[in-house]
Backbone as a ProteinNet text record, in pm:
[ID]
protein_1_A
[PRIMARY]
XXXXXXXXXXXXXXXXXXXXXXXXXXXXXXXXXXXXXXXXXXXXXXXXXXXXXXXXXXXXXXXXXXXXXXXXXXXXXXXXXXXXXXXXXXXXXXXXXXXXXXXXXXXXXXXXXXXXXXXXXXXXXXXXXXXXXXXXXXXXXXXXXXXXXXXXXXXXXXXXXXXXXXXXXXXXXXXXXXXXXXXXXXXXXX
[TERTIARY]
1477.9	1507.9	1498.7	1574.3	1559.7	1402.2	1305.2	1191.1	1127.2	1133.2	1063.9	1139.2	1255.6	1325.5	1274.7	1216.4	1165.4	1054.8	978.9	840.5	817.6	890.1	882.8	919.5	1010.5	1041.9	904.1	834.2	777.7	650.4	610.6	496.3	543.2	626.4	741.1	732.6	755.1	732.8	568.3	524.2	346.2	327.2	359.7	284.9	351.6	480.9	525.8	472.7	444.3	411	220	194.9	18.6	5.4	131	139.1	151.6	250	273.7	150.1	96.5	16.3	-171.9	-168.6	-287.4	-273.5	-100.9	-69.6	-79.5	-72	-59.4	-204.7	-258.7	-442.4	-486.5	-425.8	-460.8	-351.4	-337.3	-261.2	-108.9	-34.2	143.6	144.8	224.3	297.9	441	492	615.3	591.1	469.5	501.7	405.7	307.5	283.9	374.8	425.8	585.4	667.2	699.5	796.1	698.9	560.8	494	487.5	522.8	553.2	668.3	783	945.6	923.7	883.1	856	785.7	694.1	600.9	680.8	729.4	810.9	936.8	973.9	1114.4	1036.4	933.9	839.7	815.9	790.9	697.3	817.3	896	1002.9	1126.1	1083.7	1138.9	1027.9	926.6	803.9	798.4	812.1	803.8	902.1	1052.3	1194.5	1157	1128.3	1106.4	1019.9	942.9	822.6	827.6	922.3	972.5	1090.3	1163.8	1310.2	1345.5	1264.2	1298.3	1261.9	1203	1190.7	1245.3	1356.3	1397.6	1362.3	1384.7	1380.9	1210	1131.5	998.3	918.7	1032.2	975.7	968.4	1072.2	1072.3	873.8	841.7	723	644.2	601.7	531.8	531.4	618.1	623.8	536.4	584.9	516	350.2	335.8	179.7	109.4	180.9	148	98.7	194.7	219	116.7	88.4	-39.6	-186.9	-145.6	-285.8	-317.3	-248.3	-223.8	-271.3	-215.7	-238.2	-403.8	-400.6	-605	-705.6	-623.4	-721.3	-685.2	-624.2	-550.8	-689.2	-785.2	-943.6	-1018	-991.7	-1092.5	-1011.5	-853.3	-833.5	-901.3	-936.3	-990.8	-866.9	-909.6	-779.2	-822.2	-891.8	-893.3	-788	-747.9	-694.1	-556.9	-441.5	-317.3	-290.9	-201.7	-167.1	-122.6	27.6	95.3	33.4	-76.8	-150.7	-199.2	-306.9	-377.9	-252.3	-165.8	-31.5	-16.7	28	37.1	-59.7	-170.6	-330.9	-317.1	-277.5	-281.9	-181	-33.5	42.1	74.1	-21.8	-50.9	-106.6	-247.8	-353.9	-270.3	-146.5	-88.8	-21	73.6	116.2	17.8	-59.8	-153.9	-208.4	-209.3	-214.1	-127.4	-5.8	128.1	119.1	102.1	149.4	35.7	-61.8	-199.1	-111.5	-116.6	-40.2	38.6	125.7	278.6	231.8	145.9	110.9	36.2	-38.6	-106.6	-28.7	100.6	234.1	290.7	316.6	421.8	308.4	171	42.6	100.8	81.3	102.7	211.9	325.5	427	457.4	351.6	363.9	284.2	318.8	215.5	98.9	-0.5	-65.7	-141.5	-167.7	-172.8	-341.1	-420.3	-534.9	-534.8	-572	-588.4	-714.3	-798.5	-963.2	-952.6	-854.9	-856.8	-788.2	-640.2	-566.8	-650.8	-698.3	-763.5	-849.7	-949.9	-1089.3	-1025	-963.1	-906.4	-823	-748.9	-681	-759.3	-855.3	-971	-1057.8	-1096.8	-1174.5	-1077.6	-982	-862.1	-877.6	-814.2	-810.2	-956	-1034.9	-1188.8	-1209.8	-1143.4	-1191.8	-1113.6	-952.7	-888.9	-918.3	-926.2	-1009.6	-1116.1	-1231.5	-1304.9	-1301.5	-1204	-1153.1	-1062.6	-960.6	-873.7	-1024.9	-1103.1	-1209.4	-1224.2	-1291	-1377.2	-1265.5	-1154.9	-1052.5	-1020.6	-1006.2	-960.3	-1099.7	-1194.3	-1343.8	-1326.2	-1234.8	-1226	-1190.8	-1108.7	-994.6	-1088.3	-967.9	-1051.9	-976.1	-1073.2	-1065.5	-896.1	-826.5	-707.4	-593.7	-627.6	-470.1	-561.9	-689.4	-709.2	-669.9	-648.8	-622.1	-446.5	-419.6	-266.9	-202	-284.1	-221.1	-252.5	-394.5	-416.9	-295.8	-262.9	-200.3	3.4	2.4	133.7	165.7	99.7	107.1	11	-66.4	-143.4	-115.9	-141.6	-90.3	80.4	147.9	281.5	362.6	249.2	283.3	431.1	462.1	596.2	489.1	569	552.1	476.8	591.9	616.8	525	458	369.6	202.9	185.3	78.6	63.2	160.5	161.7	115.8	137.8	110.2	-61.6	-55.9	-232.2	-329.2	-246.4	-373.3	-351.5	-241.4	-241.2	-238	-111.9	-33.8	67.8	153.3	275.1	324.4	454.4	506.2	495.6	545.1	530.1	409.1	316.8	148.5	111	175.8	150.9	234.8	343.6	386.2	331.7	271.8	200.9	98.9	-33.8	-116.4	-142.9	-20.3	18.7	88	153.2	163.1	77.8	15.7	-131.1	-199.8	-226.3	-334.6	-315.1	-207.1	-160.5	-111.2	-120.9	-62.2	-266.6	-353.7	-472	-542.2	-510.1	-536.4	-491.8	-329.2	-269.9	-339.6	-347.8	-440.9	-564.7	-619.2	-797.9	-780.3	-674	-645.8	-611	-524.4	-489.5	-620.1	-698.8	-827.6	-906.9	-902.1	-1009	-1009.8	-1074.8	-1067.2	-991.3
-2098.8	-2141.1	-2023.2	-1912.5	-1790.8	-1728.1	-1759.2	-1732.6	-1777.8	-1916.3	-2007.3	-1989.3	-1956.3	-1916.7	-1772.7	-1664.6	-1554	-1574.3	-1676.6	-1677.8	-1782.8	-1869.5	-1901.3	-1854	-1749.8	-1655.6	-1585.1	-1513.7	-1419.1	-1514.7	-1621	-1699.4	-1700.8	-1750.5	-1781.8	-1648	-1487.9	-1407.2	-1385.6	-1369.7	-1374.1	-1489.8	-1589.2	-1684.2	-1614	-1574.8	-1527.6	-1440	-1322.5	-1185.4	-1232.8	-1286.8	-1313.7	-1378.8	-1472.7	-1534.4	-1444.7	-1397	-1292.2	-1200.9	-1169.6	-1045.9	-1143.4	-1253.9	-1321.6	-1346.9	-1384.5	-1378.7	-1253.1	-1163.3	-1040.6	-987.5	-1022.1	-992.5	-1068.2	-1161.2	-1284.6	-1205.2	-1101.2	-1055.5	-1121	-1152.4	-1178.7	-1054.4	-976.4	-841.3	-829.7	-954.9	-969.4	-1024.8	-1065	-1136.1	-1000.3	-921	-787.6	-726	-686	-617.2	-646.8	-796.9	-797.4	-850.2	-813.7	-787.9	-624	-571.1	-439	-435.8	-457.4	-414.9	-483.5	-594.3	-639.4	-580.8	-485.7	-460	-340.6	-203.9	-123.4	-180.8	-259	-289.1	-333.2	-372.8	-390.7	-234.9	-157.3	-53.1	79.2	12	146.7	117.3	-4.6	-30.4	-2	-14.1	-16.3	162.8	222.4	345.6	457.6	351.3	475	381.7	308.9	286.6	443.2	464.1	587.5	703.5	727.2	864.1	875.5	822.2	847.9	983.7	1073.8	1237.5	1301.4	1227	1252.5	1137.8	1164.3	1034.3	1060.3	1193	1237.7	1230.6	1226.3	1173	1044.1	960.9	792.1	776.8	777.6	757.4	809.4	896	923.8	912.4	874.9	763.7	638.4	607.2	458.8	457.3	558.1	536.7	612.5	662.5	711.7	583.7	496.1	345.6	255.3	294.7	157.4	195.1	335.4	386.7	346.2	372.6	381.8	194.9	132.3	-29	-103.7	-48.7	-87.4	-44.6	83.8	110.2	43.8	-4.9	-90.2	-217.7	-292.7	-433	-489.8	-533.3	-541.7	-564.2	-513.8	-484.4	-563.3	-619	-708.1	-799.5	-881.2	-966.1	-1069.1	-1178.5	-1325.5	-1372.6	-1351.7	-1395.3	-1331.8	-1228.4	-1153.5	-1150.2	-1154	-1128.4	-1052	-1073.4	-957	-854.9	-869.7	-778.1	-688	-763.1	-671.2	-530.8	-649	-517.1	-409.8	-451.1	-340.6	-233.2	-292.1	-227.7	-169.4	-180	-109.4	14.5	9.5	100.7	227.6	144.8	245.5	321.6	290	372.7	443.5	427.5	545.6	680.8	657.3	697.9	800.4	741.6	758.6	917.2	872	967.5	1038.7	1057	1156	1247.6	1209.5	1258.1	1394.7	1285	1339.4	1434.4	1446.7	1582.5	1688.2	1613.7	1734.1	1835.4	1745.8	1795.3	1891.8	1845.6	1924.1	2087.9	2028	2147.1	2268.7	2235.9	2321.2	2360.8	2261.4	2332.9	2443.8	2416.5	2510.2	2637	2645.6	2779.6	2879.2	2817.3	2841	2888.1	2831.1	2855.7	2987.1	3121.5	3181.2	3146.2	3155.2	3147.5	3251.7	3299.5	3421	3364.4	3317.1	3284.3	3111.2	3101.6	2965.6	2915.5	3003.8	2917	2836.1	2903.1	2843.3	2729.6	2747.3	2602.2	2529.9	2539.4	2385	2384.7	2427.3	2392.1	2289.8	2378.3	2232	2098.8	2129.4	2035.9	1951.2	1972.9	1899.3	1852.9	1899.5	1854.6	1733.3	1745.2	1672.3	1575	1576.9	1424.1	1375.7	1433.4	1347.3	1241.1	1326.7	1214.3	1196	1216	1067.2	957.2	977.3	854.6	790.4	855.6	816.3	701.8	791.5	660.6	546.6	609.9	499.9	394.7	420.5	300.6	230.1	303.4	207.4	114.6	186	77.9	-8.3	-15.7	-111	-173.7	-181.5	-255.6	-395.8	-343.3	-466.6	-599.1	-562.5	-643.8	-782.7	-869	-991.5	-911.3	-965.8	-920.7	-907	-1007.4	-1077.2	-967.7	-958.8	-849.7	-721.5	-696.1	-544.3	-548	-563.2	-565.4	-573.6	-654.1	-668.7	-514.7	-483	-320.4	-252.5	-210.7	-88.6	-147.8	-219.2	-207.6	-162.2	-234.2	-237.2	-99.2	-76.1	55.6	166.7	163.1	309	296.8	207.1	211.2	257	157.2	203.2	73.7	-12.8	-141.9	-193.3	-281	-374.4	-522.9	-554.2	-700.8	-794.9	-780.1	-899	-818.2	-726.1	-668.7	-716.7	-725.3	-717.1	-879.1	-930.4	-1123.3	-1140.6	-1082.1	-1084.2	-1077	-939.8	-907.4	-1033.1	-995.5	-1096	-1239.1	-1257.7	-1417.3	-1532.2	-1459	-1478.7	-1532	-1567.1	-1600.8	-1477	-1414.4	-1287.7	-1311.9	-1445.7	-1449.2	-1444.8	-1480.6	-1495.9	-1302.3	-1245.6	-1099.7	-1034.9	-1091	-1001.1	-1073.9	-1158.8	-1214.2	-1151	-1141.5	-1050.7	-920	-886	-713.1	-671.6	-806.6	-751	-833.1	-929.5	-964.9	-867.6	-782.7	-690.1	-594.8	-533.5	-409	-446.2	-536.7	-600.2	-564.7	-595.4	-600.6	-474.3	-402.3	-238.3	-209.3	-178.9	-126.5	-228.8	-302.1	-322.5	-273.3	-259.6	-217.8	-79.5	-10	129.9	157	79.2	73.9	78.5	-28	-70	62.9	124.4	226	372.6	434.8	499.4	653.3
-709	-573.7	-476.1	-544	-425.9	-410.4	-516.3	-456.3	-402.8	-392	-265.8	-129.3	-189.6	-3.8	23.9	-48	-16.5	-3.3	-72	21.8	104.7	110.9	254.9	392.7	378	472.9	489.1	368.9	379.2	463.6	417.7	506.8	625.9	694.2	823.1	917.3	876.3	937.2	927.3	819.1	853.9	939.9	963.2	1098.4	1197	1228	1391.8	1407.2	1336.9	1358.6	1417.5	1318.9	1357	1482.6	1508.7	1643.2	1755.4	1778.4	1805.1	1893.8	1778.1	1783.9	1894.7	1837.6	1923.8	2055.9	2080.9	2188.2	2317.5	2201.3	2279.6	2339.9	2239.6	2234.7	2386.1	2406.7	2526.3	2640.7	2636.4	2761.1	2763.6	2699.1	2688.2	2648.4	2767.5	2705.3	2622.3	2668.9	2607.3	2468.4	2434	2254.8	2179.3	2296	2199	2201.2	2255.8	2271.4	2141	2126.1	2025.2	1891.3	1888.4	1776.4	1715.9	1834.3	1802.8	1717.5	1803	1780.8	1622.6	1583.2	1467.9	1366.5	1395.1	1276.1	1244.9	1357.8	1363.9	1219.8	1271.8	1154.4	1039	977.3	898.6	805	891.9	832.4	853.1	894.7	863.1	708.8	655.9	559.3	425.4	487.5	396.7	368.5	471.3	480.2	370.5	460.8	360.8	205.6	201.4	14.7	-29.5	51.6	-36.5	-5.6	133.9	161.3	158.6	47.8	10.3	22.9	23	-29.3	108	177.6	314.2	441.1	425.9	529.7	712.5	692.1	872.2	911.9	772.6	809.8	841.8	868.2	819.5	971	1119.2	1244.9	1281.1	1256.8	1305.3	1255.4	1092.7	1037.2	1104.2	1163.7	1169.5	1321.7	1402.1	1558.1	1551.6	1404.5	1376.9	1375.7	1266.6	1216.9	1386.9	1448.9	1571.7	1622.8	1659.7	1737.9	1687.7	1532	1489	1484.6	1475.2	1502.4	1637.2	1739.2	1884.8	1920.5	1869	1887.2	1798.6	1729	1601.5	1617.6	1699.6	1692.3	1709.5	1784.5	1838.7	1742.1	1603.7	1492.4	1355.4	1397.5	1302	1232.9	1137.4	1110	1099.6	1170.9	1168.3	975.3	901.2	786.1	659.8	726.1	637.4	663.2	593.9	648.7	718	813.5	882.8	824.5	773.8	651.5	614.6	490.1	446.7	576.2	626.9	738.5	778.7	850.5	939.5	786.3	648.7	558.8	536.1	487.2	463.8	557.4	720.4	802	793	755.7	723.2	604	533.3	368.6	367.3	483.6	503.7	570.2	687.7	743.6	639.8	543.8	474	349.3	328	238.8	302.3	470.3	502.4	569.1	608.7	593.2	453.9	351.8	234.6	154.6	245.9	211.9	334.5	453.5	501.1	429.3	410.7	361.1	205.6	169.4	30.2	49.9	159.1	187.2	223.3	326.7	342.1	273.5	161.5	30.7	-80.3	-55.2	-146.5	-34.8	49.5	105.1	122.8	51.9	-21.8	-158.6	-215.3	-332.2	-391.7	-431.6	-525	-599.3	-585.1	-719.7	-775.1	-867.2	-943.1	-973.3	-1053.1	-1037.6	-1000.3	-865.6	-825	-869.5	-866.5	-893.8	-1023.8	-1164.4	-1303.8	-1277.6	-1157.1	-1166.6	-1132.3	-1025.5	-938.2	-1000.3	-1034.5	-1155.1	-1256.5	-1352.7	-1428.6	-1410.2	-1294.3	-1234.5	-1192.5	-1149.8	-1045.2	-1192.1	-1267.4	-1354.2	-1406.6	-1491.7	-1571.4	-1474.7	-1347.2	-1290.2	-1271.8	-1289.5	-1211.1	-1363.3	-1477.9	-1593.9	-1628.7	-1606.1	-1568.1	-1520.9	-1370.8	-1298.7	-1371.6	-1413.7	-1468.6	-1538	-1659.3	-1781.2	-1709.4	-1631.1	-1631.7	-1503.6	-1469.9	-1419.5	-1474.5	-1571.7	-1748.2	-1770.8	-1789.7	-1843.7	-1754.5	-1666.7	-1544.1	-1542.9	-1548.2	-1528.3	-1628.6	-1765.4	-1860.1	-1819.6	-1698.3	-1687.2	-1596	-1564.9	-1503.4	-1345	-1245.1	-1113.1	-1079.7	-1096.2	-1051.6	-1098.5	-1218.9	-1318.9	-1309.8	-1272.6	-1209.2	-1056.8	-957.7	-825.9	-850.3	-916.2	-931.9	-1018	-1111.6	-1155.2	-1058.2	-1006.7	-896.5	-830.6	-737.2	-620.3	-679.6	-788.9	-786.4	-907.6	-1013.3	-1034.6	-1013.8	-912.7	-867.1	-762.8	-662.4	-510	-445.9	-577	-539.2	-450.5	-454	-360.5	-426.4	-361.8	-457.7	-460.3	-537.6	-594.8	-479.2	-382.6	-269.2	-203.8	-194.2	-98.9	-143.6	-279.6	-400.8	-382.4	-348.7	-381.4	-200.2	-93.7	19.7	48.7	-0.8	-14.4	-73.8	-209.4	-301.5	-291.6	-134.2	-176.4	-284.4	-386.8	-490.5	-494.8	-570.5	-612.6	-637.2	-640.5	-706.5	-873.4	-875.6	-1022	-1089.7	-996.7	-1031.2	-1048.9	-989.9	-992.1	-1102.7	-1126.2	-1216.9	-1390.4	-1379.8	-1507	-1499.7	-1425.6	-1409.9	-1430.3	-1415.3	-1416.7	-1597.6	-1617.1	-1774.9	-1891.1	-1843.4	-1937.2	-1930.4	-1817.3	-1778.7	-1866.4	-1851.5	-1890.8	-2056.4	-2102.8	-2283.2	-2320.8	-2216.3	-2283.5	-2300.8	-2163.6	-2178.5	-2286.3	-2314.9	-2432.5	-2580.7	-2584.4	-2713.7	-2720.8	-2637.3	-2657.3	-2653.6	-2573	-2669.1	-2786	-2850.8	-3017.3	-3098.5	-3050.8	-3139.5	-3116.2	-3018.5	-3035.6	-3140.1	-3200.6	-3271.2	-3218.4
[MASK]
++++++++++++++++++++++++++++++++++++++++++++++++++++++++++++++++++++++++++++++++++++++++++++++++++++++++++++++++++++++++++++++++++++++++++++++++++++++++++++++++++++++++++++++++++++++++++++++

C-alpha cells in the first residue's frame, strides 16, 4: 500500500512540476517561479544524500543546478521525465564539483613518483571499465540500465524507477536477477 502511495505521489509531483515548468515556458512567471522553488527542494535533497561529507557544499550545487536548468529549460524534451532531466543536470553538476574538489585535495597531497601512480591507476581502471562493459553487455537492456544507474551511478531506487519508467519493485528485481547472473557467469569462468 505504501508504495502505491509513494508512487503516486511521485507521478503527482512529476505532473505539477512538468506543469509548472510549460507554464513557465509560455511566460507565467509565477508557476516558473514556483517550478523553481520546487526543483530547488528537489535537488537539495537529491544533493545532501551524496554530499553528506560536504554539507556546506550542497546550497551552491543546488543554485549551479537551477542555473544550469533555467539556460537549458528550451532544450528539454516533453518525452522524457522531467525528474529525470533536472536530475541528469544535477549529477553532471555534481561530477564536476567533485573533479574540482579532487583536483584541490591532489595538490595537497605529496607525491613522491606521480608518473608510476597515475600510469597504473589509469591503466587498472581503463580495464576495469573495460571488463566490467563486457560484463554488463550480457545482460538484457532493462537489469543493465537498472545496475549502472543504481550501483555505478549512485542513483536510489525511486530515482532508477523514475528514469527507466519502472516500478521500484520492477528495479530492484532487475538489479538482483542482473547481478545473481553476472555473479554466476563469473563462477563458470575459468
Amino acid at each position: 500500500m505504501q508504495r502505491i502511495q509513494d508512487s503516486d505521489r511521485l507521478h503527482n509531483t512529476e505532473l505539477r512540476m512538468h506543469a509548472l515548468l510549460m507554464q513557465g515556458l509560455t511566460g507565467d512567471e509565477a508557476a516558473y517561479r514556483s517550478f523553481l522553488q520546487a526543483t530547488a527542494a528537489h535537488l537539495r535533497a537529491f544533493l545532501r544524500r551524496r554530499l553528506n561529507r560536504w554539507p556546506e557544499e550542497v546550497e551552491d550545487l543546488v543554485q549551479e543546478s537551477l542555473l544550469a536548468i533555467h539556460n537549458q529549460r528550451l532544450t528539454y524534451d516533453t518525452s522524457v521525465p522531467l525528474t529525470a532531466w533536472v536530475y541528469a543536470i544535477a549529477k553532471y553538476k555534481l561530477i564536476d564539483w567533485l573533479r574540482r574538489h579532487a583536483r584541490r585535495e591532489m595538490l595537497n597531497d605529496p607525491l613522491d613518483d606521480e608518473n608510476e601512480i597515475f600510469s597504473t591507476a589509469d591503466a587498472d581502471a581503463r580495464e576495469v571499465q573495460r571488463n566490467l562493459g563486457k560484463l554488463l553487455e550480457l545482460l538484457p537492456a532493462q537489469q543493465r540500465a537498472a545496475i549502472m544507474h543504481t550501483k555505478l551511478d549512485g542513483w536510489s531506487v525511486r530515482e532508477t524507477a523514475t528514469a527507466l519508467q519502472m516500478s521500484e519493485a520492477s528495479v530492484k528485481v532487475a538489479v538482483h536477477r542482473g547481478l545473481r547472473t553476472l555473479a554466476s557467469r563469473l563462477r563458470d569462468e575459468p
